[in-house]
C-alpha positions in Angstrom: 100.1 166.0 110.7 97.3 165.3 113.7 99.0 163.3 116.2 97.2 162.1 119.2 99.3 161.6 122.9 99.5 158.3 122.4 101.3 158.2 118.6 103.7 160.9 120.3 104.5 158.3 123.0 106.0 155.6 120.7 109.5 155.8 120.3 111.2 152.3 121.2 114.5 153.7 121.7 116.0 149.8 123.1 114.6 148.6 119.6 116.2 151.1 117.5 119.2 150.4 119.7 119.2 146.5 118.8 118.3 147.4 115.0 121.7 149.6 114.7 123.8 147.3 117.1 122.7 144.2 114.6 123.2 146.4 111.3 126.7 146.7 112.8 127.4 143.8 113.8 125.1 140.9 112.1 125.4 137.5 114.1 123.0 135.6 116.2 123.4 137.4 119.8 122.6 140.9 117.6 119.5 139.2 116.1 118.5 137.9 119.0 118.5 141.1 121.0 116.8 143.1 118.2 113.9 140.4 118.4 113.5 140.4 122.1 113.0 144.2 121.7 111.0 143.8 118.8 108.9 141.4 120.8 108.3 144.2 123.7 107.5 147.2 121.1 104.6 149.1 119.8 104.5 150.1 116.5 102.5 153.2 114.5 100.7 151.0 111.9 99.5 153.2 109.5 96.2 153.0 108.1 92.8 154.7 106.4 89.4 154.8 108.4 86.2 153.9 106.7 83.1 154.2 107.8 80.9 150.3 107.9 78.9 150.0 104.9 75.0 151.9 105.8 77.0 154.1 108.1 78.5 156.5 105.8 75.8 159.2 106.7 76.8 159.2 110.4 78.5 162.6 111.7 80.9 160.9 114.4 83.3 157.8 113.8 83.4 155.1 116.5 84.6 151.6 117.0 81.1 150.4 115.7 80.6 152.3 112.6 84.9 152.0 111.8 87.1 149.8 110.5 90.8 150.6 109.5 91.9 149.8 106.0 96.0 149.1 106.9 98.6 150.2 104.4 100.8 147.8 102.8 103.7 148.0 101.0 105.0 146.1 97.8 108.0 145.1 96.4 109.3 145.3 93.1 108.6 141.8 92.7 105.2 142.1 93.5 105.1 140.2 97.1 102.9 142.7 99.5 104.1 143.4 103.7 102.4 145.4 106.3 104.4 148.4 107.5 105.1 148.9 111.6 106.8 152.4 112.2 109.0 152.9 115.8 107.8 156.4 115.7 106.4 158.8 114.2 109.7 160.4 112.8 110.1 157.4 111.0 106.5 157.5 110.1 106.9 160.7 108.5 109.9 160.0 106.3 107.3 157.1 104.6 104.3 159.2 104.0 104.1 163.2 105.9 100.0 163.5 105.4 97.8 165.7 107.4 95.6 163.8 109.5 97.2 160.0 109.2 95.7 157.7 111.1 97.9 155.0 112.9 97.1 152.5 114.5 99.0 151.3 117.6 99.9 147.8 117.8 102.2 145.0 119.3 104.5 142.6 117.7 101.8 139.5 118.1 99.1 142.1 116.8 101.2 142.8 113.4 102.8 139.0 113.3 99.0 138.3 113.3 97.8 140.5 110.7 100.4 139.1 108.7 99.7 135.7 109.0 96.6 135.7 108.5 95.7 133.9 104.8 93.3 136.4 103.9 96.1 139.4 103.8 98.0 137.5 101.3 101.1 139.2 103.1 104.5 137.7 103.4 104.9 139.4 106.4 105.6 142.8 107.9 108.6 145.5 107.8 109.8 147.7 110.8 110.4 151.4 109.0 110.5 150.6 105.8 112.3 153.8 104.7 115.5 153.3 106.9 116.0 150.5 108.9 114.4 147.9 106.4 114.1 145.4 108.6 112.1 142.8 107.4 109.8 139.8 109.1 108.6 136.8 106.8 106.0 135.2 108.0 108.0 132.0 108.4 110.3 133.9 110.9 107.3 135.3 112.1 105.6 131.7 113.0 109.8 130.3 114.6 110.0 133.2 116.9 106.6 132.8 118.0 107.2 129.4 118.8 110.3 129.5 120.5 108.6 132.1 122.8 105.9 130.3 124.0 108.2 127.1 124.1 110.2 129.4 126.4 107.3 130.4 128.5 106.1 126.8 129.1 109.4 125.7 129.8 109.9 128.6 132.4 113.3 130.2 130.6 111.4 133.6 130.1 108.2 134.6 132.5 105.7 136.7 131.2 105.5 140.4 132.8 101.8 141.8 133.2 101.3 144.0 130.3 100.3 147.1 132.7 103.6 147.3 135.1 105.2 146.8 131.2 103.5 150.0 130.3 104.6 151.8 133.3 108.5 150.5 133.1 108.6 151.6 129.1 107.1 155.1 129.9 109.5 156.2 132.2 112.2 154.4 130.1 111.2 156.6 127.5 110.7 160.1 129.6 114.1 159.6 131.0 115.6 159.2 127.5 113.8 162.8 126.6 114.4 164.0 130.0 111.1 164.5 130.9 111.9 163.5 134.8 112.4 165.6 137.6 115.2 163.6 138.6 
């Protein structure tokens, strides 16, 4: 398997945390905590890349000539979710192909692929191999919600996404030791 920096750099180690903490222990404070940390992941969304119809011919992909085709999943009753992976271990244990692509995405950017009519979705699943946990799109829409409720009413404040970025990265090299202190 081809794995860029960046797919090597998702791990979410609080959300696997909150997942196993709530597994143990289902109630609302254990929910709660495992969508807060849902909220602040990325995921490995895994997906094929086409080239844009009259493109095919071209040598080198980029954004213009490129569009992902995202992987779902179905059920055995038929109902269809989008898959978000914590990491590529988990990643692997769904589908171990040389050269998948992934793309990397936040909770707002899989709640909106979705919820959006078109995908015909009924929502997405967190590794759907292990942890099975699963987010209908009516859970999808509350949480949502009650976040931005919370953010207008001044309960939770909204952290620039960059110092985010710089706080989860060294969360994540000291939990592989990657620090020199």
């Amino acid at each position: 398997m081809i794995m860029t920096p960046i797919e090597n750099d998702i791990i979410n180690p609080a959300l696997m945390l909150a997942i196993s903490r709530m597994k143990e222990h289902n109630n609302k404070d254990t929910q709660n905590k495992m969508v807060e940390e849902a909220l602040n992941a990325r995921f490995l969304i895994p997906c094929e890349m086409h080239f844009a119809p009259g493109t095919e011919n071209e040598k080198k992909r980029t954004p213009k000539n490129t569009f992902p085709n995202i992987n779902l999943i179905k059920t055995t009753d038929g109902k269809v979710y989008f898959m978000a992976f914590t990491d590529m271990g988990e990643l692997k244990k769904w589908q171990d192909k040389d050269g998948q692509n992934v793309l990397v995405m936040g909770f707002d950017d899989v709640a909106g692929l979705a919820m959006n009519p078109k995908s015909n979705a009924e929502g997405f699943v967190i590794n759907p191999v292990t942890s099975n946990v699963v987010f209908q799109n009516p859970m999808i829409k509350n949480i949502i919600q009650n976040r931005d409720q919370a953010i207008k009413d001044g309960r939770i404040r909204v952290v620039d996404p960059k110092t985010m970025e710089i706080k989860r990265r060294k969360q994540e090299e000291e939990l592989r030791g990657d620090t020199d202190s």
